[in-house]
N, C-alpha and C positions, 0 to 999 in steps of 0.2 A: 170548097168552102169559100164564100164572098171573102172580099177584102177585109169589109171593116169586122167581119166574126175572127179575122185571125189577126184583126187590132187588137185585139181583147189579150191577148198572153204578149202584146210586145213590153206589158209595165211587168210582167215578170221576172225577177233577179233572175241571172244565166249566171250558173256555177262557173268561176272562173281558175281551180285550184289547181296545181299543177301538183298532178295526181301519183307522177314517176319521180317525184323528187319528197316527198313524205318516206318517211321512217316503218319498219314494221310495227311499231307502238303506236304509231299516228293512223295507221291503217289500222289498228284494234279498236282504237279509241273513237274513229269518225263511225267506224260501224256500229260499236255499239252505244255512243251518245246521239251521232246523229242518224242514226237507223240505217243508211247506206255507206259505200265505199265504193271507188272506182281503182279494177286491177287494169293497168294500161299495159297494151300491147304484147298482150297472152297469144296473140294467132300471126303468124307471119302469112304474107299476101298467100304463097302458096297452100299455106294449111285452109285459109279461109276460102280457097279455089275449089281444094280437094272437098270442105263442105256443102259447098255450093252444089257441087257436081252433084252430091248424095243428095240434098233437099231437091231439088229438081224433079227427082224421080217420084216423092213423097205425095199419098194420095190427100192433100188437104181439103176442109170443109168449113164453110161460112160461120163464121161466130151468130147469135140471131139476132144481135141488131143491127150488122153494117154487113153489106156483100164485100166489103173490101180489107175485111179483118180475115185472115184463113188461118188454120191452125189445124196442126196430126199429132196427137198425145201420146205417149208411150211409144216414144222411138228409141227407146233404149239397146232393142235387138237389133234393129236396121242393117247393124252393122257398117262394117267401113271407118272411117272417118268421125261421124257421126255416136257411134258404140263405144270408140276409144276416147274421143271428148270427155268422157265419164271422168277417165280419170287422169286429164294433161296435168301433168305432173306442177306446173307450177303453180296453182288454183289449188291443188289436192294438200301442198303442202304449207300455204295459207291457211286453209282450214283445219289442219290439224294443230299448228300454234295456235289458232284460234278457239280450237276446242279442247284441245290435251284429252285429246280421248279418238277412240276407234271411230272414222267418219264414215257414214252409212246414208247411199243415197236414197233417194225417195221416189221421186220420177222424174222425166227428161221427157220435153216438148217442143215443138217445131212451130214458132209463129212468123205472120208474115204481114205486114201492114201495109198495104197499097194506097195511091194516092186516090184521095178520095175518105180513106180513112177519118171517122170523126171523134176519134181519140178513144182509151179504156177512162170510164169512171176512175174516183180515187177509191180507192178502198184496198183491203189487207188481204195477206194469203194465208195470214194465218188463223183458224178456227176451232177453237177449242174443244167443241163437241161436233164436230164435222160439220158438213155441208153439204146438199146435192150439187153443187160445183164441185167442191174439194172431196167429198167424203170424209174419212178419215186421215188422209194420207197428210194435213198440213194441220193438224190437232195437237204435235208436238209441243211440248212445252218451250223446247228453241229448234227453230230452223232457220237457213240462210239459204235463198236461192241466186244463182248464179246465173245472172243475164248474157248470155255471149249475143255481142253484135256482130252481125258477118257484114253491114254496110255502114258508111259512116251516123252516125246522130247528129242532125244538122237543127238547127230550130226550124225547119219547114219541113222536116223530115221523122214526122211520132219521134221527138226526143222523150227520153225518160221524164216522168214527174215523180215529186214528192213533196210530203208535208217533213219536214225535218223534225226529229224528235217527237214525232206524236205518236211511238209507241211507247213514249215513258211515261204519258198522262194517264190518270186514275180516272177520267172523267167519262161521264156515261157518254160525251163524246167520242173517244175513243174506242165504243162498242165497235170488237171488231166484225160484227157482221153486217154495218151500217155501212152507207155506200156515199158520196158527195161529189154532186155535176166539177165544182170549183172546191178551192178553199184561197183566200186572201194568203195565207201562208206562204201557196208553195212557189219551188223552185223548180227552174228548168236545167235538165243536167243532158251533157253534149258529151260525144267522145267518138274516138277514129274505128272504124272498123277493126276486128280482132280484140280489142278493151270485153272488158266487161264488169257491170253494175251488179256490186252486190248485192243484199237488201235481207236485214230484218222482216222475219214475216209478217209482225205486226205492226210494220210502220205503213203508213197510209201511203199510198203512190200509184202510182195510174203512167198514162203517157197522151202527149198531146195529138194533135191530129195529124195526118200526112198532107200538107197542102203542098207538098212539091210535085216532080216528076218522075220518079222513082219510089219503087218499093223495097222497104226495111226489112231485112231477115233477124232473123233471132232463135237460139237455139237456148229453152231455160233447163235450168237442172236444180233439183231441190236436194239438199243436204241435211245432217244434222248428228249433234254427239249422239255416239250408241244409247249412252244413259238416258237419254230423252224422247221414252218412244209414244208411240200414239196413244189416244185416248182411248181408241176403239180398235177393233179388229182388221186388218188390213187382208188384201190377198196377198198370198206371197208370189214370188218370181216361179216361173216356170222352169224343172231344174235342166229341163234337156235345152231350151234357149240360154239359160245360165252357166251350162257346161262350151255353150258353144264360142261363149266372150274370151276377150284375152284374159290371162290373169289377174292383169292391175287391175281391169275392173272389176272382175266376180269378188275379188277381195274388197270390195265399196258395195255391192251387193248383197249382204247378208243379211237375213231375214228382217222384212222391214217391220216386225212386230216388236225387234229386241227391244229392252229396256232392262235398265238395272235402277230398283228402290227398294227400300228398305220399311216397309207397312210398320214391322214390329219395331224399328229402331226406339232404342230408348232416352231417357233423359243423358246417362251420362254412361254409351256404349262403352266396352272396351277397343283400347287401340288408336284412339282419336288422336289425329294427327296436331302438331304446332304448327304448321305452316302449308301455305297453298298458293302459290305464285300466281296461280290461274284467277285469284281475286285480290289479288293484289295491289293498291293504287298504280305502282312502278308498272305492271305491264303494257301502261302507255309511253313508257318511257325504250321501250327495248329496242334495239336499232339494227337487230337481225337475228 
């Protein structure tokens, strides 16, 4: 990319937050007001070694507008390194204060952004009545996917983008299956190899181009409460490759159809509880 095309994102605000010194209520709250969150320092060098070593082997394939985008989807079986990522306990257990309910993953993808890379469009992962991208599998009513960087995020290096807060708006802007080159909005978000960017699926976010010298690895995993299952019909896991996972993860692997609602609920059910901490103002307040 010329010079003066990667002028263009230096009037961009660079997130500056110091993402290991926030609270577990300020971690609830950035994610769910401003659509993302940053878990710092989830992979020590070596875990992020051992990853490396497995993506290596991985047969990837051209995204179709840039040769320098590659990507292998459903490495969830791979194994290794890679299989157990599912379910690294400190992520896993983020999620579950953050869902208070049984966390069920959805899929696990292998990207890779080379220099030369000219950035993903902005737009959402989540789609309510599916998509021939997505299918069913990101139609949930809430999900959070889980960015692992295995190299640093540099501003010359496809750093993360987002529009903050634009999955709270009502506006036919906000249709999530609409796509945008730019938006004046957004922000550029940085962070160390091993970190990892959360994200609302309906918040709008992309990443920028790769104009350095090095290419960005990335391992996504999509999550979500059990209660929140898909619109549509999904495949499920294959059970002799699901027999063959660790534990922790076949236990994150359960049928990715579940969903628990209540069609017939009535005006005034029996049993209805007085309290739910889980919507509670104060759970931005909670400090572990």
């Amino acid at each position: 990319m010329a010079a003066y095309e990667m002028a263009a994102y230096e009037k961009d605000q660079l997130v500056e937050t110091d993402w290991a010194a926030i609270t577990l209520g300020e971690r609830i709250r950035h994610l769910e007001v401003e659509g993302y969150v940053i878990l710092p320092d989830l992979l020590s060098r070596e875990h992020i070694s051992r990853l490396k070593a497995e993506t290596r082997k991985l047969e990837t394939t051209a995204v179709d507008y840039s040769v320098h985008q590659l990507g292998c989807p459903d490495v969830q079986f791979v194994g290794g390194a890679i299989t157990e990522l599912i379910a690294h306990p400190p992520t896993i257990e983020f999620l579950k204060q953050l869902f208070g309910d049984q966390v069920i993953m959805m899929d696990c993808g292998y990207s890779r952004s080379e220099p030369g890379h000219p950035g993903i469009s902005l737009h959402c992962d989540g789609q309510p009545w599916g998509s021939k991208i997505f299918g069913f599998e990101h139609s949930c009513p809430k999900l959070v996917r889980v960015l692992y960087y295995l190299d640093d995020l540099t501003p010359d290096v496809s750093p993360f983008k987002v529009v903050p807060r634009s999955h709270l708006s009502f506006h036919a802007d906000a249709n999530p299956y609409l796509r945008y080159a730019e938006h004046s909005g957004q922000v550029m978000v940085t962070c160390k190899a091993g970190s990892a960017v959360l994200i609302h699926q309906n918040v709008v976010h992309g990443n920028y181009p790769n104009v350095g010298e090095a290419a960005r690895e990335m391992i996504g995993i999509a999550y979500r409460p059990a209660w929140a299952g898909p619109a549509g019909e999904v495949p499920g896991w294959d059970a002799e490759e699901l027999e063959n996972t660790p534990p922790a993860v076949r236990e994150l692997m359960d049928d990715p159809n579940t969903r628990f609602w209540l069609p017939e609920g009535g005006n005034k059910p029996q049993g209805m509880r007085s309290e739910a901490p889980g919507i509670d103002p104060s759970r931005w307040e909670r400090m572990g």
